[in-house]
N, C-alpha and C positions, 0 to 999 in steps of 0.2 A: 624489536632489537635483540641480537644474539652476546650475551657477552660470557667472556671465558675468567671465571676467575683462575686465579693461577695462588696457591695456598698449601704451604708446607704440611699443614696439620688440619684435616675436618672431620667431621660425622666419620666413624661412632666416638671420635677423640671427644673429648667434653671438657672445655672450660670456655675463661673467657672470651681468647678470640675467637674460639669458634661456634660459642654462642653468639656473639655479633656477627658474625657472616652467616650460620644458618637462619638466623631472624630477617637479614636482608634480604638472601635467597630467597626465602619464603613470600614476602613481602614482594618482588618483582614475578614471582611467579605469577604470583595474582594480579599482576598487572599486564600478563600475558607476554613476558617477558622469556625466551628460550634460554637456558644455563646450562652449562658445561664447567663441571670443577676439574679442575687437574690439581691432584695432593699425592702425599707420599703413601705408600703402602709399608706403614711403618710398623706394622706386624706380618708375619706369615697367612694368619688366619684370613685378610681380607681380600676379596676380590679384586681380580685388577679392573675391571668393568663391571659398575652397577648402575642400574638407572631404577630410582625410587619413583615412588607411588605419585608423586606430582611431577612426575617428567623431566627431573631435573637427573645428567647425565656424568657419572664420577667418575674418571680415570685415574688410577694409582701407579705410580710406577717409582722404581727406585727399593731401599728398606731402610731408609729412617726418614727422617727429615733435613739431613746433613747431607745424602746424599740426592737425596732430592732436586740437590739444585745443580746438578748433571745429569741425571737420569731424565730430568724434564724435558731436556733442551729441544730433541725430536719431536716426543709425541705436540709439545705445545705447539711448537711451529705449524705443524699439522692444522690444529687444533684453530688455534690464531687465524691462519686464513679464513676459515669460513664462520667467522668471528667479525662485528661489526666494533668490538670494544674486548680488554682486556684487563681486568680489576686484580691488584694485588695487594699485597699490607709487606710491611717490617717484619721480620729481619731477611729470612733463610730463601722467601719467594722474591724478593722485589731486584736482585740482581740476575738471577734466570730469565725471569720478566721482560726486564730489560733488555737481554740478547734476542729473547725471540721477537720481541717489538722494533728491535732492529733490522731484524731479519724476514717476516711476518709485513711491518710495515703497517703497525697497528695501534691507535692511541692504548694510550698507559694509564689506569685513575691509579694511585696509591693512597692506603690507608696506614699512617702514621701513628703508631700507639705511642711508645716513650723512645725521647731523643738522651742518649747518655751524656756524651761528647765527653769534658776531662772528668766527669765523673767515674768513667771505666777504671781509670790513675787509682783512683780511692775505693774502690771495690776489689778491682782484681791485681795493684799494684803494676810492676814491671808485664805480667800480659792484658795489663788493658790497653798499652800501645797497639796491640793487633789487634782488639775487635774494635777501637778505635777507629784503627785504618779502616777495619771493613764497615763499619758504619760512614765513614766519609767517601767508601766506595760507593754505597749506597745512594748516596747524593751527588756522583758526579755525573750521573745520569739523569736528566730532566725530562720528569714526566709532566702531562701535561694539566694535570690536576692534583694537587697533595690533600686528603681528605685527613685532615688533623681531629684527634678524638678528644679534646680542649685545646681550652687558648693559653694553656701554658705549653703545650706541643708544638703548637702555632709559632709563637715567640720563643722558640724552640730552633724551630726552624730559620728563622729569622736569623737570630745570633749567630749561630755557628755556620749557617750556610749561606748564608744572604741571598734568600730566593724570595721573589716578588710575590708582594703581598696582591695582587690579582690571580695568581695562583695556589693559593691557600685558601681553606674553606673549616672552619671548625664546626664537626657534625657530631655533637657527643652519642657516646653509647646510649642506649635505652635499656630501660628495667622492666618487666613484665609485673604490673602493680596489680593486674587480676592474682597470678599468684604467688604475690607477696601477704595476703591482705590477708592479717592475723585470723579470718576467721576460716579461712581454708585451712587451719592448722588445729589438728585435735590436741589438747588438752594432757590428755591420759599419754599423747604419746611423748610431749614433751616433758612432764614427770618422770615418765618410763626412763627418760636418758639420765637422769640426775638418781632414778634407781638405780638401775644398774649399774652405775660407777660408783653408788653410795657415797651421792653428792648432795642429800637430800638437807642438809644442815650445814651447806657449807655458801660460800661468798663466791661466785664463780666467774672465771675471768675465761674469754676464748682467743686464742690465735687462729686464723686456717690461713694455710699459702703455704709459697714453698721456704724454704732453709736458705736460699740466696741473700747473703750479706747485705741488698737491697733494699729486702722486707723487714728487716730488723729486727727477726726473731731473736736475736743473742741480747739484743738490750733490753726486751720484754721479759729475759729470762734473768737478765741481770737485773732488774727491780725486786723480784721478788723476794730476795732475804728482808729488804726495806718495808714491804708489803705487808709479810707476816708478823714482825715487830706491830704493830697496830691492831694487823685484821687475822688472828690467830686461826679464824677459818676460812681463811681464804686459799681459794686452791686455784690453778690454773689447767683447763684442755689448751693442747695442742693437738691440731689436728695437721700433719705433717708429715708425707710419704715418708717409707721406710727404705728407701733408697741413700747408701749411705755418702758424703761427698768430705771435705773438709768442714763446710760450717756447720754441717749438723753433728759433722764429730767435735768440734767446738762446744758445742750446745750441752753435747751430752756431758763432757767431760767438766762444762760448768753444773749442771745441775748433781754430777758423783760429786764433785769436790767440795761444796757446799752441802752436803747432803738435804738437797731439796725434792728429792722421788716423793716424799708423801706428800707434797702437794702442786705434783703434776698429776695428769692425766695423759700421755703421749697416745694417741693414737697412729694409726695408718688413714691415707684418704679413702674417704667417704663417697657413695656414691652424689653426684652433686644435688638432687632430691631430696636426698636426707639432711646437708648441712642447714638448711632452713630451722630444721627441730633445735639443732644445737644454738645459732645463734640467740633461739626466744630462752633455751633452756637455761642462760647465761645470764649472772645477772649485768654483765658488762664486755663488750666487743672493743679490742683493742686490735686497729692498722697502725702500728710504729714505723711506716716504710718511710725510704730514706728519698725515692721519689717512685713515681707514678705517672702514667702516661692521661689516666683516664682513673680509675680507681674505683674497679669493678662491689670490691668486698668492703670498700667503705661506702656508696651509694645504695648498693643491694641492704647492706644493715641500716641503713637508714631508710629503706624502703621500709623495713619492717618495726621500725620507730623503737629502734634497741639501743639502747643508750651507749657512746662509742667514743675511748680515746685515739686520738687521730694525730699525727703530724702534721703542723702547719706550716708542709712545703707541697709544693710542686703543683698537680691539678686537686688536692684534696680538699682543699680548700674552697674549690668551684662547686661541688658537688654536694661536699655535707650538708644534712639538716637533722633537725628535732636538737636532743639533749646530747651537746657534746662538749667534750672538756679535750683543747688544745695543747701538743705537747711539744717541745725542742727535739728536733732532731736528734737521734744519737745519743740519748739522753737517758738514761735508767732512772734517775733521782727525781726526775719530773714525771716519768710515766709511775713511778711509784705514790706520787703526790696526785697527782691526777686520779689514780684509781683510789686514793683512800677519800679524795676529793668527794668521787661519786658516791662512796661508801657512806659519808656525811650529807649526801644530798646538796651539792655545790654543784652545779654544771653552767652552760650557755643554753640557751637555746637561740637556735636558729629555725629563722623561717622555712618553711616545707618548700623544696627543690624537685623538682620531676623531671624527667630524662623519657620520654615516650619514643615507643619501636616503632610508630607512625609516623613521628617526626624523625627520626632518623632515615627511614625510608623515601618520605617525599623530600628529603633536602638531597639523599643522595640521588633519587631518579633527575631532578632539576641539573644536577652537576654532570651526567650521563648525555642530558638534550642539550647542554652548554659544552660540552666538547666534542659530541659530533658532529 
């Protein structure tokens, strides 16, 4: 079978989703599966045609990922024809997608990471009616598989779009537990990190993500005058581009005002190899987001049995395991209480959860021989 994904952002980009699509890729290759990506050429430096080492075949076009979803419209069409399927995700790809499947005349799978719907109202105020709109653009297109990445996505879908549950499938993301597994991780180099920021005596808390009002970096930031009242060594990394926007000028303008710099750490992002060191280096991982489609950076810390405050909303809830201490949405006061919780040896445990890139693979090849 030929299928064409169609993907705003892939290889060399690196993060979550495109860790979940090159793991799939990988995985149908070996199943002797022919792939064709079409993504944005979101910098200058990348080729517009590459075909890597396992045969799989990249076209770039466009320069960002915005514009992406015009610059595609041709070549995919192209593309599409001699294409037996056509695999896309949320947000920037699944309405391009769509025209060329109209046009092309080609099933459609979609992968569903987080549905906002009136949540946009409360994140972005008066402009969350437009990405609104454009999320219920996105659905007024019926494709003919929705490959939701939890069942809070699922019933996600459900509510706000009332689309049939015969066409919903929940295939959560996988984790790569060969190398999560504390012992592929040296020792000296996790030290080294708490050296080098002359953190070696201190209480250490980590954020990593981005600064979108979403993830809840401002309220993580807001607990910690409450934090330090108790736990006078306690410090926090943030691990958080340096790209500046309104929330992270928020952030910063919270932690000058409160003069709280001596017990941050801000960094720039990390190459994603390395954030591993930091989670074990931590004596505590805190996800405060506000929701979650799937919850890459809270499943992966519990891959590595890091003890982790978590919001219990949306899909994080489906996912966490080991030692976790539950917090209120939006909430400074309890994620401050939560992490001195941990500091006292107070948590939950919960039973061990696994997410495998085999099972992710064989439920989506199933969904591939069910709509051709």
């Amino acid at each position: 079978m030929k299928i064409l994904f169609i993907l705003d952002l892939y290889t060399p980009h690196i993060w979550w989703v495109e860790i979940l699509f090159q793991n799939l890729i990988k995985g149908l290759v070996a199943q002797w599966y022919e792939i064709k990506v079409l993504t944005s050429k979101y910098t200058k430096e990348l080729a517009e045609y590459e075909k890597m080492d396992d045969g799989v075949e990249i076209y770039r076009v466009g320069h960002s990922r915005y514009d992406f979803m015009l610059y595609c419209l041709g070549k995919g069409v192209k593309l599409a024809r001699r294409a037996d399927l056509i695999h896309t995700t949320t947000y920037n790809s699944a309405i391009p997608a769509s025209i060329i499947w109209c046009i092309a005349r080609k099933k459609v799978v979609l992968t569903v990471h987080e549905i906002f719907g009136k949540l946009r109202y409360r994140f972005m105020w008066w402009k969350g009616f437009f990405y609104k709109l454009f999320e219920s653009l996105i659905f007024t297109f019926r494709y003919h598989t929705y490959i939701c990445v939890s069942n809070y996505t699922k019933n996600n879908l459900r509510i706000y779009f009332w689309l049939p549950d015969h066409k919903l499938i929940t295939i959560y993301n996988g984790v790569d537990y060969n190398h999560r597994d504390k012992k592929n991780f040296a020792d000296t180099n996790i030290q080294a990190i708490r050296k080098i920021h002359h953190l070696e005596k201190n209480y250490l808390w980590l954020f990593f993500w981005r600064p979108w009002i979403s993830k809840g970096l401002i309220y993580f930031v807001r607990a910690i005058p409450y934090i330090i009242k108790i736990i006078p060594t306690f410090k926090a990394i943030l691990i958080v581009g340096e790209s500046s926007n309104n929330k992270a000028d928020d952030v910063r303008a919270f932690i000058a005002r409160h003069h709280l710099k001596d017990h941050i750490v801000w960094l720039p992002w990390i190459p994603y190899k390395e954030l591993w060191n930091y989670i074990l280096a931590s004596d505590v991982v805190c996800v405060p987001s506000l929701v979650e489609g799937f919850g890459f950076s809270a499943a992966e810390t519990c891959a590595l049995w890091q003890q982790l405050v978590v919001t219990n909303v949306a899909s994080l809830t489906e996912v966490v395991s080991g030692k976790i201490n539950f917090v209120e949405p939006a909430n400074e006061r309890d994620i401050a209480q939560k992490i001195i919780d941990f500091y006292q040896w107070k948590y939950q445990s919960i039973a061990e959860k696994k997410f495998f890139w085999k099972d992710n693979i064989e439920k989506t090849l199933h969904v591939y021989q069910d709509v051709k």
